[in-house]
N, C-alpha and C positions, 0 to 999 in steps of 0.2 A: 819501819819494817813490821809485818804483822806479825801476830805473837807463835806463831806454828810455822813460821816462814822455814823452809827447809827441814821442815818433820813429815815423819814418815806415820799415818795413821791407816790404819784396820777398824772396820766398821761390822759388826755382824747383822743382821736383819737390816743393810740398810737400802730395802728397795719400796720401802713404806714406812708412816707412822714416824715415830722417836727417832731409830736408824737412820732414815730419808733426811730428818733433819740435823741431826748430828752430822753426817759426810757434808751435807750442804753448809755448815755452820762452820764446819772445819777448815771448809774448802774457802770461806770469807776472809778466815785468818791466814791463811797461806801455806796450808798442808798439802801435803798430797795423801789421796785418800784409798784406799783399797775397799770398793764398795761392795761386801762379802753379801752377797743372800740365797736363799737355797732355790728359789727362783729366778734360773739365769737372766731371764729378760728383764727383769726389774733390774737386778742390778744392772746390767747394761746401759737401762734410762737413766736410774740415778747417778750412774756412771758421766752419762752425757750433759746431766742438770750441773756438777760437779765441774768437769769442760768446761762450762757455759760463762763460770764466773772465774775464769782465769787459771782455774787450779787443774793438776796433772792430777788422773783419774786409772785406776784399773777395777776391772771388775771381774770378780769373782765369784763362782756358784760354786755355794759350802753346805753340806750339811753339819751344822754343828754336836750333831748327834755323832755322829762316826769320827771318834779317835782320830785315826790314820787321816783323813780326809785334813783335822783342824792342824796338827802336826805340820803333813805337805803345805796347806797355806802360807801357813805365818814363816816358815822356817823359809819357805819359795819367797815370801817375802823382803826376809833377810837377807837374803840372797842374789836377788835382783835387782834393789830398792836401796842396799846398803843398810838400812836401818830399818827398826822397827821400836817409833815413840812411842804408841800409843796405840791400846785397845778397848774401844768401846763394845763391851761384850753385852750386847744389847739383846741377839733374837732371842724370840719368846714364845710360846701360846698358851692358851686357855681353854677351859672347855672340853681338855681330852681325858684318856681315860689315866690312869697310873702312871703306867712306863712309858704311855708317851710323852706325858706332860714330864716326871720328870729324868726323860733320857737329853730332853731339849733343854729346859730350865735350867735342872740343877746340873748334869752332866757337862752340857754343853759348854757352861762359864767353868768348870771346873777343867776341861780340856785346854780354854781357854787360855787362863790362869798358866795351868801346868807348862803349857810350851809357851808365852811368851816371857814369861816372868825371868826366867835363865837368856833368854836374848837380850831381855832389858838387863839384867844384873850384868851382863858382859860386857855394854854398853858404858855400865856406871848408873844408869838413868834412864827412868819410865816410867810411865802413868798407866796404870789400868780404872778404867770405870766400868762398874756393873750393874746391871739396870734389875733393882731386885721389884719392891711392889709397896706398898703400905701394908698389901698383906706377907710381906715379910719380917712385918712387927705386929699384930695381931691376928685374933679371926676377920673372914667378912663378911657382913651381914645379911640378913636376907628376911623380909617379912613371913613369920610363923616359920621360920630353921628349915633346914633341909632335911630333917628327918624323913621326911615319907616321901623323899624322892632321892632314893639310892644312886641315880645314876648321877643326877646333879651334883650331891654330896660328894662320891668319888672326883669329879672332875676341881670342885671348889677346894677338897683339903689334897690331893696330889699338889693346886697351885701352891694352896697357903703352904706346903711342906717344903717345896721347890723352893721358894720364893725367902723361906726363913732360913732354907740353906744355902741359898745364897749372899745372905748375911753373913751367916758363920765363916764361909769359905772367903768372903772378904776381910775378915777381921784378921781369919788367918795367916792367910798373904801376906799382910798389912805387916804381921810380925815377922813373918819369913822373909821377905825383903826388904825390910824398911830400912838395914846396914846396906844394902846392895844398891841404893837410891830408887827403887821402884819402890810407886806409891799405889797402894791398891787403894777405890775405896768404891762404895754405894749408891745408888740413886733409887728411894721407895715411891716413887710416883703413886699417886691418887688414881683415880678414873682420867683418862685422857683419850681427846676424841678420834683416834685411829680406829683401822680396821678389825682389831682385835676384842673391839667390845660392841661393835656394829651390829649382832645379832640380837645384846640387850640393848641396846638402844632403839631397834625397831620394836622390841613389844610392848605391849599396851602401858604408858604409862611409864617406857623404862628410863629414859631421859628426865622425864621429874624426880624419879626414883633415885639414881643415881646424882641429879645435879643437889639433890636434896641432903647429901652428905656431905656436902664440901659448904661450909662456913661461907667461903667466899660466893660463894651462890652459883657456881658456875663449874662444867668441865674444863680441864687444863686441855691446853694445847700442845704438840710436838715440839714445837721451839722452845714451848719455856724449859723443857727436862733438858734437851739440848744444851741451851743457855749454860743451864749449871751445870752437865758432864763438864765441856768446855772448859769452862773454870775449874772446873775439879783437875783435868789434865794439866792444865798452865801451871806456869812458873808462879802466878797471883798465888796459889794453894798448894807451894811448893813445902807447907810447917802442915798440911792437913792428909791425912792418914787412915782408913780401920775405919771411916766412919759409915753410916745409914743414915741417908740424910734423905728428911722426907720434900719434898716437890708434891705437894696435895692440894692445896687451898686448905689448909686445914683441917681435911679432914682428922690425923690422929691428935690433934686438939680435942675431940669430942670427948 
């Protein structure tokens, strides 16, 4: 039997990137996957990719920004599905200004959290994983700082502020449920080659730039983060808890 055989999993962002591979990783082990994205046609396709390898699929257009919107979800979830294992509270962006960047990032997983955590605790048992950043354990770099480019600046420390609280907000949980059998925990990914950083990778140079940080010499891939949500969900990491576990190639080695 595969190890999700008869779980009920929630995917946010997953119509690309990390998302895309998590439902599809999921969907290998024998879950069934709720493929949440705010672009219904994506999820639709990674709904059908999900189909493809055996596994029962829905798909969902969520903004995780709007409260009321992530509530109806997960709770419709519970409700129709009978269960709800597992949330990989994944969607993200970059690049934006303030409140956008963190009404999606930090809000978003914190909605998250908020309603599935009491489904899971009702249950006895459940896993949350949240996909925070590397920069939610340090700054991120940039050749000669972003001082004299204000708009950049705002878009890099909205992430790096989202991104650290979404650490905190998983340690929390971690405490708040961890008598309930729900397991919160983290995943700080490095540079990974999705869509979400495909603007710095087209500029001159940005691809050396960035593979240039990671030890291992190379950008990570969507399946490797996957990979480890995965395990962090299972029963394999049923004693693991509260953590920020980086997936980087090494970059916060440096």
């Amino acid at each position: 039997m595969s190890s999700f055989e008869g779980r009920i999993s929630f995917v946010t962002g997953a119509g690309s990137g990390i998302g895309q591979a998590m439902a599809l990783g999921l969907a290998a082990e024998g879950a069934t996957v709720v493929c949440s994205d705010i672009n219904a046609q994506t999820a639709q396709a990674t709904a059908a990719r999900v189909e493809e390898l055996g596994a029962n699929a829905v798909a969902n257009a969520l903004d995780t920004a709007d409260e009321d919107a992530v509530k109806e979800a997960l709770t419709k979830t519970q409700r129709d599905l009978g269960r709800l294992d597992v949330l990989m509270n994944n969607a993200g962006v970059a690049g934006r200004d303030w409140n956008a960047t963190t009404e999606i990032n930090l809000s978003g997983v914190y909605y998250g959290l908020l309603y599935a955590c009491p489904i899971m605790a009702a249950q006895g048992k459940g896993a949350v994983v949240n996909i925070a950043s590397v920069a939610g354990l340090g700054a991120l770099m940039r050749p000669g700082g972003y001082a004299d480019h204000p708009a950049v600046l705002e878009g890099v420390s909205s992430y790096v502020a989202s991104k650290h609280g979404v650490v905190g907000l998983t340690k929390q949980y971690a405490i708040a449920f961890g008598e309930k059998g729900v397991r919160v925990n983290a995943i700080c990914p490095g540079y990974i080659d999705t869509p979400i950083i495909a603007e710095r990778l087209a500029q001159s140079n940005g691809r050396a730039f960035l593979t240039d940080l990671h030890p291992i010499g190379r950008l990570g891939q969507p399946e490797e983060v996957a990979a480890v949500a995965i395990f962090l969900a299972s029963d394999a990491a049923s004693f693991v808890t509260g953590i920020a576990m980086p997936v980087d190639g090494g970059y916060t080695a440096r």
